[in-house]
C-alpha positions in Angstrom: -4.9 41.0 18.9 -1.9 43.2 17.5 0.1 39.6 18.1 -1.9 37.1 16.5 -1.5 39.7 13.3 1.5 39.5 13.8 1.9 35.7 14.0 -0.3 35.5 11.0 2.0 38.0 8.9 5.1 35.8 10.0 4.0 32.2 9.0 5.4 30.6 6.1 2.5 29.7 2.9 1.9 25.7 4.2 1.2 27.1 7.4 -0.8 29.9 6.6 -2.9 27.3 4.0 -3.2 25.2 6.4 -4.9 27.4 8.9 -7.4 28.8 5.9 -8.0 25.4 5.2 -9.2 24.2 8.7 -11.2 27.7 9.1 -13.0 26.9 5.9 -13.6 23.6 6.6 -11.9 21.9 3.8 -9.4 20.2 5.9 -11.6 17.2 7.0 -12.3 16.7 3.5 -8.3 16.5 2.8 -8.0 14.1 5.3 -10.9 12.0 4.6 -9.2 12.1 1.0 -6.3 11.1 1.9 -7.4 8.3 3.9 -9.3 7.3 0.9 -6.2 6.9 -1.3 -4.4 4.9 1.2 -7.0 2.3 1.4 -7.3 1.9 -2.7 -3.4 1.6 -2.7 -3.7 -1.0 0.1 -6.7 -2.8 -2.3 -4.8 -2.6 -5.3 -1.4 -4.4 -3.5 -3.9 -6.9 -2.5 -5.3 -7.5 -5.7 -2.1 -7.6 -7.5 -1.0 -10.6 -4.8 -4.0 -12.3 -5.2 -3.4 -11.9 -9.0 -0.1 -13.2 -8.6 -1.3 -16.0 -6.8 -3.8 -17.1 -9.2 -1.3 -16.9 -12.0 0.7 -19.1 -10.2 -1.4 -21.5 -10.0 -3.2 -21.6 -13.4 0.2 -20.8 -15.4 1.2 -24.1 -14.4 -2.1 -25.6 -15.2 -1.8 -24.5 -18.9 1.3 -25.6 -19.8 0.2 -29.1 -18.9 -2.9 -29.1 -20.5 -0.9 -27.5 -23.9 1.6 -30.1 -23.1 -0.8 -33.0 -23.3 -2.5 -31.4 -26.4 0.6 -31.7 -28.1 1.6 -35.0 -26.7 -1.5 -36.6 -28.2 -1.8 -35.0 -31.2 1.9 -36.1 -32.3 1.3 -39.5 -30.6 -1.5 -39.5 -33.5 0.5 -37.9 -35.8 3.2 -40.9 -35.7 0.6 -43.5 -35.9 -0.8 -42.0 -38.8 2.8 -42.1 -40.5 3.4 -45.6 -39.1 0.1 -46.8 -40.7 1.1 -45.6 -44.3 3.9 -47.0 -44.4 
């Protein structure tokens, strides 16, 4: 007994929290936790790629569709200025 005390009185804080902490029962609930905040931070890379991807692909898609906007509209524009004169 008189050397577990011992032991006990010698450990450093982490080590001494960490024992409390599995004695009280907490510690599965840190784990769990932790655990926990991997997977979101593995959802949230995913999510940013599949972002990323759709960006890529609509970006484009935009540009094009502005680009032909403007296209007909000066093509129209020119006519117009044709006509009057």
């Amino acid at each position: 007994m008189q050397g577990r005390i011992t032991k006990v009185l010698n450990m450093k804080p982490p080590e001494t929290l960490s024992m409390i902490e599995e004695a009280a029962g907490t510690r599965m609930f840190e784990d769990k936790k932790e655990s926990a905040i991997s997977t979101i931070t593995k959802k949230e890379k995913k999510l940013e790629e599949i972002q990323s991807v759709i960006f890529l692909f609509l970006f484009p898609l935009k540009i094009e569709f502005n680009f032909n906007i403007i296209s007909d509209f000066l093509k129209s524009f020119y006519v117009k200025k044709l006509l009057q004169n």
